[in-house]
N, C-alpha and C positions, 0 to 999 in steps of 0.2 A: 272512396269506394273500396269495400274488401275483394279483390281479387285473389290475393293468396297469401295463406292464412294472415294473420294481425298484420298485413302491411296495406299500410293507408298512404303513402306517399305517391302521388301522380307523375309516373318517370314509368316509358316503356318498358323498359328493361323487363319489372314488375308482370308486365303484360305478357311474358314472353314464360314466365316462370307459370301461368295460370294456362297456357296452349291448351296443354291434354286436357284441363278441367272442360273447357269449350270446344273440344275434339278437335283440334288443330296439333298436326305437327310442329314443331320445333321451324321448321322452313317454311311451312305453311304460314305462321306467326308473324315471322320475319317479313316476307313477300308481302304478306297486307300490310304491314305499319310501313315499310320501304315507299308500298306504293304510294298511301295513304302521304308519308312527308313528301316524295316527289310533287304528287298531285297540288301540295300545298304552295310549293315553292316556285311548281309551274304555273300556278294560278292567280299567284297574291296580286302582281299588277293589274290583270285583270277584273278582277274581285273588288278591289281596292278603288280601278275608274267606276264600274259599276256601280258601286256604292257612292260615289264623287265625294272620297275622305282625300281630306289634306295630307300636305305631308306630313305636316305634322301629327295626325291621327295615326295615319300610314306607320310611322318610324314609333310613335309609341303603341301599337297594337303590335308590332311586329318583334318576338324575342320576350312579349311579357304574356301576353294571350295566345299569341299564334306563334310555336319553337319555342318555348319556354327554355331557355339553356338545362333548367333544374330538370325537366321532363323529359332531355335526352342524355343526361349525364349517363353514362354508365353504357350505351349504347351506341352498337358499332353498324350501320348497313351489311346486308349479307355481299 
């Protein structure tokens, strides 16, 4: 997806450079994707019994679907 201008690589960072286009500050940007990984990482066990995936599901959905490394590269929490 284009978010700002020819950059098509899925990595927040990206998200953060397109704020003003979607009338978001700079901090404002921040604070949702912060929340949004919190939410993720307080979640996943949960999420994970819920859906009664193995570990083995578990460990390979986590880091390739869910926290991709490439998707936070470049990217620091405020």
């Amino acid at each position: 997806m284009l978010l700002s201008g020819q950059e098509r690589r899925s990595q927040l960072i990206h998200c953060l450079t397109a704020a003003e286009r979607l009338s978001l500050s700079l901090a404002q940007a921040r604070e949702i994707i912060d929340q949004q990984l919190a939410t993720i990482r307080e979640q996943w066990e949960a999420v994970c019994d819920e859906a009664a995936l193995s570990t083995v599901d578990r460990n390979f959905l986590w880091g390739r679907l869910f926290l991709n490394p490439f998707a936070l590269e470049d990217y620091t929490a405020s």
